[in-house]
ZAFILO-208835 format. One record per residue (C-alpha): residue number from 1; residue in one letter; x, z, y. Coordinates in pm, 1 decimal, padded with zeros to 6 digits. Layout:
<nodes>
(node NUM, A, (X, Z, Y)),
...
</nodes>
This chain:
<nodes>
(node 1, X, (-00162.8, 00773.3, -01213.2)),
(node 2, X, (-00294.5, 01123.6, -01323.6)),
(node 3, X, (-00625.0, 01201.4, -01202.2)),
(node 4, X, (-00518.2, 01566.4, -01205.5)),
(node 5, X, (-00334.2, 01526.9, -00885.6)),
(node 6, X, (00022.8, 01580.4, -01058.5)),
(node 7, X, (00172.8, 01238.1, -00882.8)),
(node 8, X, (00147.7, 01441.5, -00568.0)),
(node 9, X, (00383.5, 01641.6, -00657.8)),
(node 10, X, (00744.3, 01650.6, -00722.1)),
(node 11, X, (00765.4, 01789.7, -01059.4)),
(node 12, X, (01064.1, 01677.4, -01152.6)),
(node 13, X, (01248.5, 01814.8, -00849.8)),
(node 14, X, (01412.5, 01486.5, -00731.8)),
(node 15, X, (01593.0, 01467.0, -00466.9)),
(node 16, X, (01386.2, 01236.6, -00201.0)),
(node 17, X, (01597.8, 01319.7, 00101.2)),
(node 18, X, (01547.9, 01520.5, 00409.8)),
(node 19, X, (01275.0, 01504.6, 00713.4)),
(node 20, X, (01422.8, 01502.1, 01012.8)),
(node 21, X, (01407.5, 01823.6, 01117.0)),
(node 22, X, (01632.5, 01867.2, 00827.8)),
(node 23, X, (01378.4, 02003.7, 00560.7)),
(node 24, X, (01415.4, 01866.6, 00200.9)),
(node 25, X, (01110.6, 01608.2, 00129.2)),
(node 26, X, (00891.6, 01749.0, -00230.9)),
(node 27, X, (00569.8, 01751.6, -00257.5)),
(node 28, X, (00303.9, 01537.9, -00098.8)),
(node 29, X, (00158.5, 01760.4, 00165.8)),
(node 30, X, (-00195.5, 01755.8, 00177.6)),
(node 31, X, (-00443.7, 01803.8, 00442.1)),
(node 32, X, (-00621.7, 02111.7, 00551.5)),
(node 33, X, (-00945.6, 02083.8, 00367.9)),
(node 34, X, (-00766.2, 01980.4, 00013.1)),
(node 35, X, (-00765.6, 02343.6, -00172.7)),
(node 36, X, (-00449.7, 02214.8, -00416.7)),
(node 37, X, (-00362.3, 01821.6, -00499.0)),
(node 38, X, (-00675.6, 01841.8, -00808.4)),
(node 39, X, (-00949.5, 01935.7, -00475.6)),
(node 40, X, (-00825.0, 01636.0, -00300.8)),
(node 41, X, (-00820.6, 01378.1, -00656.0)),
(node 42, X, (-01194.6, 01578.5, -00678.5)),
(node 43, X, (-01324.1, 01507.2, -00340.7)),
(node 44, X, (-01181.9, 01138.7, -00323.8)),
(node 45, X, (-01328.5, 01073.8, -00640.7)),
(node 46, X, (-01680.5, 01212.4, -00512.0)),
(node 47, X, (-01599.1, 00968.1, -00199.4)),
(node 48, X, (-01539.6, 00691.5, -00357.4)),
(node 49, X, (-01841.5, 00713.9, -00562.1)),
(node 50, X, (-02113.2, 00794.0, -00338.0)),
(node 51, X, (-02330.5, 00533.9, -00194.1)),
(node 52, X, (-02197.9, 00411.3, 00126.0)),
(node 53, X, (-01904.1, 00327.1, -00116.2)),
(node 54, X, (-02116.7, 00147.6, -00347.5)),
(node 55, X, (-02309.3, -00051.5, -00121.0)),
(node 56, X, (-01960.6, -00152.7, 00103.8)),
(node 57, X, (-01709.3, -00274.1, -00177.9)),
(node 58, X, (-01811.9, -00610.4, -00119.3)),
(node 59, X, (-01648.5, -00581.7, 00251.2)),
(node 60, X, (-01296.0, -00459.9, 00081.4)),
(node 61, X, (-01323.9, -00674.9, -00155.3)),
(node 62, X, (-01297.8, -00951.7, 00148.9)),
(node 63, X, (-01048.3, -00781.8, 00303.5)),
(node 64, X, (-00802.3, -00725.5, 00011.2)),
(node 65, X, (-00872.0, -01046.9, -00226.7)),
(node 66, X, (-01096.4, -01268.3, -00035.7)),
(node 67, X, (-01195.2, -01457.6, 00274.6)),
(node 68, X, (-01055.3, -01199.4, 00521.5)),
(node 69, X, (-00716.5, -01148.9, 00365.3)),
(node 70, X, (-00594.3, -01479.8, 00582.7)),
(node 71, X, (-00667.4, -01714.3, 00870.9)),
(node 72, X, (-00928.9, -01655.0, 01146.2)),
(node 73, X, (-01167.0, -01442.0, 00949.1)),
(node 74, X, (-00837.3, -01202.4, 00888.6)),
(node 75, X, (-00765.3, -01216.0, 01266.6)),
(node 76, X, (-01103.9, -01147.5, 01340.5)),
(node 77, X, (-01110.5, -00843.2, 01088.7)),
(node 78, X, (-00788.2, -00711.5, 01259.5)),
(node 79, X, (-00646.3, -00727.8, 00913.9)),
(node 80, X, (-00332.3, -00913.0, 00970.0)),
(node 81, X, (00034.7, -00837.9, 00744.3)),
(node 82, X, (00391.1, -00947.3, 00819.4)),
(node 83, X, (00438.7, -01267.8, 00666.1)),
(node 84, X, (00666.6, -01229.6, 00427.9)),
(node 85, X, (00428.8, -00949.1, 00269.2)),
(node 86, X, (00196.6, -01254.8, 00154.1)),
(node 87, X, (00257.7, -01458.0, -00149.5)),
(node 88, X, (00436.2, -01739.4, -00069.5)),
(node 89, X, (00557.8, -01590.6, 00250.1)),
(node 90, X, (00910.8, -01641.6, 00110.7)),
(node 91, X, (01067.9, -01955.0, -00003.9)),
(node 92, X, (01352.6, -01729.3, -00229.9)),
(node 93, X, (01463.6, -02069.6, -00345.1)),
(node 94, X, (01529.4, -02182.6, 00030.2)),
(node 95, X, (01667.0, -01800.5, 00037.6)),
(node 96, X, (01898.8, -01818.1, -00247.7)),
(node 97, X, (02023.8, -02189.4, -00086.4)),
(node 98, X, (02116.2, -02051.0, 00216.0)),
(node 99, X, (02351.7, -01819.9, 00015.1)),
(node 100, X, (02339.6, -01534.2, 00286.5)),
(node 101, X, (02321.8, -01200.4, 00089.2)),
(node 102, X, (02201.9, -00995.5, 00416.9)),
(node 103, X, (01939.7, -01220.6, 00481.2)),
(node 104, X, (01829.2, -01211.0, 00077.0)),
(node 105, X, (01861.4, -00810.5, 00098.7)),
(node 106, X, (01666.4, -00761.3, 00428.9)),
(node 107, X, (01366.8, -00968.7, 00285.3)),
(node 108, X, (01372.6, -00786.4, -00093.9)),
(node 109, X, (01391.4, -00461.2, 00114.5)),
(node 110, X, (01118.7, -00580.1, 00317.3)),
(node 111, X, (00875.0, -00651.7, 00033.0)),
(node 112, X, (00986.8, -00327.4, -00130.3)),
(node 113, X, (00941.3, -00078.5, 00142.3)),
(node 114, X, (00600.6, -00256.5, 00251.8)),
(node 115, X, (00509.8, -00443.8, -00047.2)),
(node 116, X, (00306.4, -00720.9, -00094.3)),
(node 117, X, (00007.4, -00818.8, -00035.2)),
(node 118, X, (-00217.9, -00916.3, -00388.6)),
(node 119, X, (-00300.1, -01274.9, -00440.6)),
(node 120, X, (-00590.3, -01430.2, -00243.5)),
(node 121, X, (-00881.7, -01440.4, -00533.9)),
(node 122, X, (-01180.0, -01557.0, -00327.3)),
(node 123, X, (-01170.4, -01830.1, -00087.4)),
(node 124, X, (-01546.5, -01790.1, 00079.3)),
</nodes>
């Protein structure tokens, strides 16, 4: 993405729908304290790079790609995901067998709207 903050906004005026209170959906609308979408790319940048960042990675890193993505140690980190989200969580052979197009569209809409969780790197 741009690290100008441009992907937070809707340049290209498509049309994304409505909110429900009826108001077209554009831009990304960003919090109080963000001065325009390049303050809030600046002040997540300085974020991510300050120390407490630095010397925590390792625990994301669990979290996203290792030991806590799955199992008991995921349960324990209160990061559990839908099962289908996981790789492997769907059997599209076994999907694709049962030759029921709802149930094929409901589960690619399903990893589409929620997406997937990345592939378990680190085992311990």
């Amino acid at each position: 993405f741009a690290g100008d903050g441009s992907f937070l906004k809707n340049l290209q005026g498509l049309d994304l729908g409505d909110k429900q209170n009826g108001q077209a959906v554009g831009d990304v609308e960003l919090p109080l304290w963000a001065n325009d979408a390049e303050d809030l790319i600046a002040r997540h940048r300085e974020a991510l790079e300050c120390e407490h960042v630095s010397a925590n990675l390792h625990s994301w890193v669990d979290l996203i790609f290792g030991c806590k993505q799955t199992g008991a140690e995921a349960d324990e980190a209160d990061n559990l995901f839908y099962p289908v989200t996981y790789q492997g969580g769907v059997d599209w052979g076994e999907v694709a067998a049962r030759d029921d197009p709802g149930e094929r569209r409901a589960l690619e809409l399903q990893v589409a709207e929620f997406g997937q969780c990345p592939r378990q790197l680190f085992s311990q």
